[in-house]
N, C-alpha and C positions, 0 to 999 in steps of 0.2 A: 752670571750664576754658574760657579761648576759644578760639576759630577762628582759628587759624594760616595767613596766609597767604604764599607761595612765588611769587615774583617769577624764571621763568627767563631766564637771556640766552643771549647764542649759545653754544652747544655743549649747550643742555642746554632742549632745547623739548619734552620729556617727563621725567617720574619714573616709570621703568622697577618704581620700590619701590610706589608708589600701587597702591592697590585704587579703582580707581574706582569710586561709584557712581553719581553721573550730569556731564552738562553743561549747562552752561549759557549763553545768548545772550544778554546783555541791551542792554539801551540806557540814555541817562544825561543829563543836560544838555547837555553836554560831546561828545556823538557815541557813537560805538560804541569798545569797546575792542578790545585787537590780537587778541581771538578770544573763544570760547566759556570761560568761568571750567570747571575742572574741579574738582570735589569727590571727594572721596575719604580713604582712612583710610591714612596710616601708622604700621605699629608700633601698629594701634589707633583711633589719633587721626584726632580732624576736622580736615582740612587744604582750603584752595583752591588751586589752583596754575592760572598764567596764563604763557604763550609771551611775555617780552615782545616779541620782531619777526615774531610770530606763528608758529602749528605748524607754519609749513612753511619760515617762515626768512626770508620775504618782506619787511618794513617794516624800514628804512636806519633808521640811530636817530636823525636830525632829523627823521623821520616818525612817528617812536611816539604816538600819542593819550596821554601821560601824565595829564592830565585824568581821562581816560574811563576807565583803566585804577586808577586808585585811588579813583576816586570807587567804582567797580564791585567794588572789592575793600572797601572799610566798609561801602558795601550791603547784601553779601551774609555780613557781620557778621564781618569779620576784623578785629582789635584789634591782631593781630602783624604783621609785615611781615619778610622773610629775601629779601634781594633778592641774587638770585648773576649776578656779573659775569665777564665777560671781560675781561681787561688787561695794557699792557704795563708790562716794568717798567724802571722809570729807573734807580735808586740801586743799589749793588752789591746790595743782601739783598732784590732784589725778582728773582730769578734764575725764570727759565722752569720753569713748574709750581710755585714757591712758592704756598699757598695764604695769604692777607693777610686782616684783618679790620681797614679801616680806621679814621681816631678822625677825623680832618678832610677835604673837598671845596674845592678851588677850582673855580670857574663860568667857564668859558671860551668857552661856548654864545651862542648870540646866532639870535633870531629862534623862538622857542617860547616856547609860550606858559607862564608861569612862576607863574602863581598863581589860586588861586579869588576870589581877590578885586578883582572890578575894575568889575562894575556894580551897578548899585542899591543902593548901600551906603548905611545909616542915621550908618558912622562908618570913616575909614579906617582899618584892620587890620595892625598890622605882627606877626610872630613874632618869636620869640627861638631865634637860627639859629645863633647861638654853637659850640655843640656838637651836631652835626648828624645824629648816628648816638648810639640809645637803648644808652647803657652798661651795661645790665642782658643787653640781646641779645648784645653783643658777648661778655660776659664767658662767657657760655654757650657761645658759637659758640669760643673760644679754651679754655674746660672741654672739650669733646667733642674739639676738637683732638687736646686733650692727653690722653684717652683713649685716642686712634687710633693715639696715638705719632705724628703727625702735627706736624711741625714752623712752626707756623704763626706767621706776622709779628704781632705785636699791635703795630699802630698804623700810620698811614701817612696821607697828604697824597696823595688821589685831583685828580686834573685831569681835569674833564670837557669834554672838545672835541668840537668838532660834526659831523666827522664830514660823510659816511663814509668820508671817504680817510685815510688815515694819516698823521702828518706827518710834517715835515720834520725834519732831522738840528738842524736849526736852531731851530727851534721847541721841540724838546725838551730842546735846552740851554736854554732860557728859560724852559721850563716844573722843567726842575733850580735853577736860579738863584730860580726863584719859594718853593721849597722845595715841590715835586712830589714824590713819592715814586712812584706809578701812574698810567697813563691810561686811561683807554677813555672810553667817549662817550653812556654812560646816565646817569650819575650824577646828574645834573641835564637838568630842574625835580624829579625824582621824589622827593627825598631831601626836599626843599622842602614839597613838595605832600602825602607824608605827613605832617609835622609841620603844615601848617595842616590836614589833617584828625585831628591829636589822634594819628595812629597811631603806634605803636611799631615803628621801624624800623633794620633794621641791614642793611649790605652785606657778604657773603663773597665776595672778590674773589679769581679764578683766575688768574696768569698765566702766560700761552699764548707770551709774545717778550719779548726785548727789545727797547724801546723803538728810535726811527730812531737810528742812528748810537752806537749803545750795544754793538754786537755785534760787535767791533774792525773799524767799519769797512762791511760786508758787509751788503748789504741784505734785507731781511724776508723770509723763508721761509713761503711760503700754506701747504705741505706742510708745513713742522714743526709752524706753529702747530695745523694740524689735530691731527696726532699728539698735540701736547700738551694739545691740549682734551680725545681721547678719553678718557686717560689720567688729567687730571687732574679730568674732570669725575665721573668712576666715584667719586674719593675724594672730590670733596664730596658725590656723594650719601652718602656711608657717614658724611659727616658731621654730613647731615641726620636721618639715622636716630639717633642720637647724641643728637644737641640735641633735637629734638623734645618727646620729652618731658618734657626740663625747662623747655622753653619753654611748653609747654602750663599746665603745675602752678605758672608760676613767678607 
């Protein structure tokens, strides 16, 4: 059985389900990560869970320490990765509060730092990034779905941009034409960076709006997107509780 760990993004910088039993500080090559690792059991199980723009909501996501934050998460001996996003959606079937479990990432970021491998190397190190999200995870995260009777996207073309303003009406018809499916602005280096540490990782992606100029027109609602994180982040946790432990056993 491994150590499951819970990657939160905005809307969900605690697990209301966790039994905590303790926290933890650490430090890492790479700096410190976005907070204290919390340990704790759901539904039983050994789980880590980390805020990633920290517990209080603070760090813009071209600021996130992603280094420090997954180096800190194999440390502390997590083998899984369930990384839950915030995003908007582009394509008609990515509609506000759909919950998506992506299969591909486009890197639109620039200026982070993107990999563990850059000094003192004995040989230079490429991965094989082909397929970017662990298909064993997903397949669980889209089984629990469908448990919940939750109608969930299975598959989809994330765009990760940098962030943190929103973009343009314009931008996102380029990011549609790119063959984009969602956007927000963690998906990378982090998806990256787990597969050069060997982790198993998959993203359940929440969306909170449509995308600029997707919504006939009519500019982005800070109020709605709110409502639609409360709302839809309530049902990823229930879908955490779900998958957990066939991810634990799998």
């Amino acid at each position: 059985m491994s150590l499951v760990a819970i990657i939160g993004g905005t809307g969900l910088t605690k697990l209301e389900n966790l039994e905590i039993t303790h926290k933890e500080m650490v430090n890492t090559p790479y700096g410190v990560p976005s907070g204290p690792l919390t340990f704790g059991k759901i539904c039983g199980l050994d789980v880590v869970f980390l805020a990633r723009h920290g517990y209080r909501h603070t760090i813009p996501p071209h600021m996130v320490n992603y280094r420090a934050n997954l180096w800190a998460l194999k440390e502390a001996g997590a083998s899984k990765i369930i990384a839950i996003a915030a995003v908007g959606g582009i394509t008609s079937e990515m509609k506000p509060e759909a919950i998506v479990i992506p299969d591909q990432i486009i890197d639109y970021t620039y200026g982070r730092s993107q990999t563990f491998f850059e000094n003192d190397l004995s040989f230079v190190t490429h991965i094989d990034f082909s397929y970017p999200y662990n298909d064993s995870l997903r397949q669980i995260l889209l089984k629990s779905a469908e448990q919940l009777n939750y109608d969930a996207v299975n598959g989809a073309v994330y765009a990760a941009t940098q962030g943190p303003r929103l973009e343009t009406a314009a931008e996102i018809n380029r990011l549609d034409h790119d063959g984009c499916d969602i956007v927000g602005m963690t998906g990378m280096p982090e998806a990256a960076l787990a597969r050069e540490l060997e982790l198993e990782y998959a993203a359940c992606a929440l969306v909170v709006n449509w995308a600029a100029g997707r919504n006939g027109g009519n500019e982005i609602s800070l109020s709605e997107m709110e409502k639609c994180l409360e709302a839809g982040m309530a049902r990823v946790r229930g879908l955490l509780e779900i998958a957990l432990p066939m991810i634990c056993h799998a």
